[in-house]
Structure formats: structure tokens, C-alpha cells
N, C-alpha and C positions, 0 to 999 in steps of 0.2 A: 469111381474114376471121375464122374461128372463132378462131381463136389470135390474133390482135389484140385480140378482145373479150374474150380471158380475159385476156390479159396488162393490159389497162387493168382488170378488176375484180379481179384481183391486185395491183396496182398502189393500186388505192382501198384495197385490202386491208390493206397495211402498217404503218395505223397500229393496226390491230387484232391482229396480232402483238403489239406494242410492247405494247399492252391485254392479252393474254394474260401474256405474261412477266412484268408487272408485278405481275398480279394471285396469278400463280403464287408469284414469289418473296415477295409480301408473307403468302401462306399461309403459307410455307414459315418467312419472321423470326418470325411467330406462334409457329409453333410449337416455335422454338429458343429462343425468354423464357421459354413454359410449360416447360422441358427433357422434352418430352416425345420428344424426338429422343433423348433416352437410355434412354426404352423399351425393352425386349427386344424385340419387336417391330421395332420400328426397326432398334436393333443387328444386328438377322439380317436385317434386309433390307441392310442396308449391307451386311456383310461377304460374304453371297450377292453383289449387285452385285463387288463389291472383288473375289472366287474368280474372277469372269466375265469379269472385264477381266482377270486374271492367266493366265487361260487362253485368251481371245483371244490378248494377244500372245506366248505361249508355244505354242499347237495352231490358229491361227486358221484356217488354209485347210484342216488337216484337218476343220473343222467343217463345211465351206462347204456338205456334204451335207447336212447338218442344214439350213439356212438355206433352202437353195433347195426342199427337201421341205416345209418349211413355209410360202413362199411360194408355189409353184404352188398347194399345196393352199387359200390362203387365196383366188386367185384362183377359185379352183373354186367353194369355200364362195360366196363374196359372189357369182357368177353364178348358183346356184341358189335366190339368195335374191330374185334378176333374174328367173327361170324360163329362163333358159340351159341350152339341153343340152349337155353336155359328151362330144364328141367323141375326145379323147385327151385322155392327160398325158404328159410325157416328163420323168424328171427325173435328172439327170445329176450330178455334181460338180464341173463346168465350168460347170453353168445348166441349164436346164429350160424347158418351154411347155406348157400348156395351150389348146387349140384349143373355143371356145364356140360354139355357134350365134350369140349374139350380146354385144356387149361396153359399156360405158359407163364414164364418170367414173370410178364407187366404184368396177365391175370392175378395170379397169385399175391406179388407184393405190392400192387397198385392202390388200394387202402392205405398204407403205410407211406404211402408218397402222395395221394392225391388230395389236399383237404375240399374233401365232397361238400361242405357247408357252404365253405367259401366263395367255390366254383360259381353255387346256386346266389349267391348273393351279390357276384360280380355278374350275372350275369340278368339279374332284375334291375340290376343299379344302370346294366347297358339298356335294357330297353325302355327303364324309365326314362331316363336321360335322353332319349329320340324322340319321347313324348314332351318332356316341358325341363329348364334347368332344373335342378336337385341340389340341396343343400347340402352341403360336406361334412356339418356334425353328424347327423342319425347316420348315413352312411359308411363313414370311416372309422364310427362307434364299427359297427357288425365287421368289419372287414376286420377289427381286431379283436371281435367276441370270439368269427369264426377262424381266425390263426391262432388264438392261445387256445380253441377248444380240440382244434386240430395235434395243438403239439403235445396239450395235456394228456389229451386221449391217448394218441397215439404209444408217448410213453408209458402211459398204463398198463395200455395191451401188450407192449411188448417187454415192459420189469415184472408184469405180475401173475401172466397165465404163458405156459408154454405155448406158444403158437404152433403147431403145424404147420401155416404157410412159411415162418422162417425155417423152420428143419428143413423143409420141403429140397432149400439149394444152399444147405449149411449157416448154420449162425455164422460165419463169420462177415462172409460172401453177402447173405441180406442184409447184416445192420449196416456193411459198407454200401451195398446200394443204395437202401433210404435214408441213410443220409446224405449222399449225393446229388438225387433229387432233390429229396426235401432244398440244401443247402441252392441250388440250381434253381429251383422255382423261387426261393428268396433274392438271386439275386437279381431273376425275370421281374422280381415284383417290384423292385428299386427302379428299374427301367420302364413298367406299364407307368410307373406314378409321376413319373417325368424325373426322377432326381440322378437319373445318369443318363446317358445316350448309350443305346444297343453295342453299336461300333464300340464307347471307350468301356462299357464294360466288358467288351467280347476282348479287345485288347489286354485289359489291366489281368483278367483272366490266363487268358495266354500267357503274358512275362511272372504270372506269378505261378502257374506250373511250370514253366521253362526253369525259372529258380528254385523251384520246390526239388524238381529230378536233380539238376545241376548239384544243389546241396548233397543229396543223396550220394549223387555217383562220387562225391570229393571227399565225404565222409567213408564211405567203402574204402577210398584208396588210402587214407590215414590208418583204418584197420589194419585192410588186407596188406601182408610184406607184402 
């Protein structure tokens, strides 16, 4: 019954994807008229990303340590943020588990939506930055070593091994929430980096769900007599 009700409020969910990507890639046209995608800035985040995918498919599976260390751990993180006691961790190069007192939604799929790398990378780059300025190439390199490592992985684990954390509240229901997050925290990171203001992408968001359902519901009434 539970997984019926999530697959039908994933399902209502859909057009709100469509409202995310929409709103994302219209940030993203923005900001290639302003060329500010030719930033250093930028540039080091691409070409970071670009190093990440060239050494996915040249050392992918020897990384697969790496991925699962950061994934148990992030299960970990988000259950103590539950007040979950954590019992083990076991983490392997074949996969890993973390054993909680107790478990939920964010527990469970929060790997799959939180890129744990990157977290830790914005989060040196904050304190360095309190200590003395910081230069923008090494740092907006890693900020796209640790998003293409995030997104590489992530689809790894979820095309190539059955998860049990996605059975857990039905495939359909989880790959619609991680990628709502996921797509949600990209468009948070367009606004952490200055290239939209909170308000107009909270707005541009807004009218592009409002247009996402409105499609919907007009396309139903050309169906349905």
C-alpha cells in the first residue's frame, strides 16, 4: 500500500521534474548570452568535471572504494541528523552497509542525492577562505572533479547493482526523488555561485511548474471527451 502511494505522488510528481529542468537549463541559456561561462571560474569547473569523466572511464572501478566510503558515510551523517544510533559500518570495494537503530526516506536515499565529496570540499574551501583569499582555479577544479564524481557514481550504483535502498520505497518513487534533489541542489548551486538571485530562481521555478501542471491539465482535457 505504501509504495502505491508513493508511486501515485511520484507520478503527480512528473510534471514538476519537467519544471525543474526547465528552470535549470533556462539559468544555465542565461548565463551563456552573459559569457560568463567563460569565466575562470567556470572554466576550472568544466575542465575539473572533464579530468573526472576521463578518469571514470580510464580507473572507474578502482575508484568504486572511494564511492562506497562516501556513501555509507553519508548514510551515517543523515541518520544522526534522525538521532539514529549507529551500530556498524562495513565498507568494502565490492559495497558496504551501515546498520542504524532506525532508518527513513532521507536515510535511505540521501547518498543518491547528497554529493558527500563536494559537501567536504565546500566546506574547506569555507574555512579557508576565513583564513586568507583563495584562488578560483584549484578550487572550482575539485568542485567539478567532486560533481561529475558524484553524478558518475551515483549512476553507476544505480544502472549497475540492484539497490535495495531504491526497492526499499519502489523504483519508480526513488529515481523520481533523486532526481529532484539532485536537479534542486543544482539549481541551489547556480545561486550559492552568484549567477542567479534566490528570489528569481525561486520565482522562474514557480511559473515554470505553474506551466508544467497547466500543460498537463489541457492536455488531459484534449484526451478525455
Amino acid at each position: 500500500m505504501k509504495k502505491a502511494l508513493l508511486f501515485l505522488l511520484a507520478l503527480a510528481g512528473v510534471p514538476f521534474v519537467w519544471a525543474c529542468v526547465r528552470a535549470l537549463l533556462n539559468s544555465l541559456a542565461a548565463g551563456l548570452t552573459e559569457d560568463s561561462f567563460f569565466a575562470p571560474g567556470c572554466v576550472a569547473f568544466l575542465a575539473g568535471a572533464a579530468a573526472m569523466v576521463a578518469l571514470y572511464f580510464w580507473k572507474g572501478r578502482e575508484l568504486s572504494i572511494v564511492y562506497v566510503f562516501g556513501h555509507e558515510m553519508t548514510h551515517a551523517l543523515v541518520g544522526l541528523c534522525f538521532f539514529a544510533r549507529i551500530h556498524s559500518v562495513n565498507i568494502r570495494e565490492t559495497g558496504g552497509f551501515v546498520e542504524l537503530s532506525k532508518s527513513n526516506l532521507f536515510i535511505t536515499l540521501a547518498p543518491y542525492c547528497v554529493p558527500f565529496y563536494l559537501f567536504i570540499v565546500i566546506g574547506v574551501h569555507a574555512l579557508a577562505t576565513c583564513i586568507a583569499p583563495q584562488p578560483v582555479w584549484p578550487w572550482y577544479a575539485a568542485f567539478g572533479v567532486t560533481t561529475a564524481f558524484h553524478i558518475l557514481y551515483t549512476l553507476d550504483a544505480l544502472l549497475t547493482v540492484a539497490q535495495p535502498d531504491v526497492r526499499a520505497y519502489g523504483r519508480f518513487f526513488s529515481y523520481w526523488f533523486i532526481l529532484v534533489v539532485n536537479l534542486l541542489f543544482a539549481l541551489l548551486a547556480l545561486v550559492a555561485i552568484g549567477h542567479v538571485s534566490f528570489c528569481g530562481q525561486a520565482h522562474a521555478l514557480r511559473v515554470q511548474t505553474v506551466d508544467a501542471y497547466v500543460a498537463v491539465v489541457d492536455l488531459a482535457r484534449r484526451l478525455i471527451p
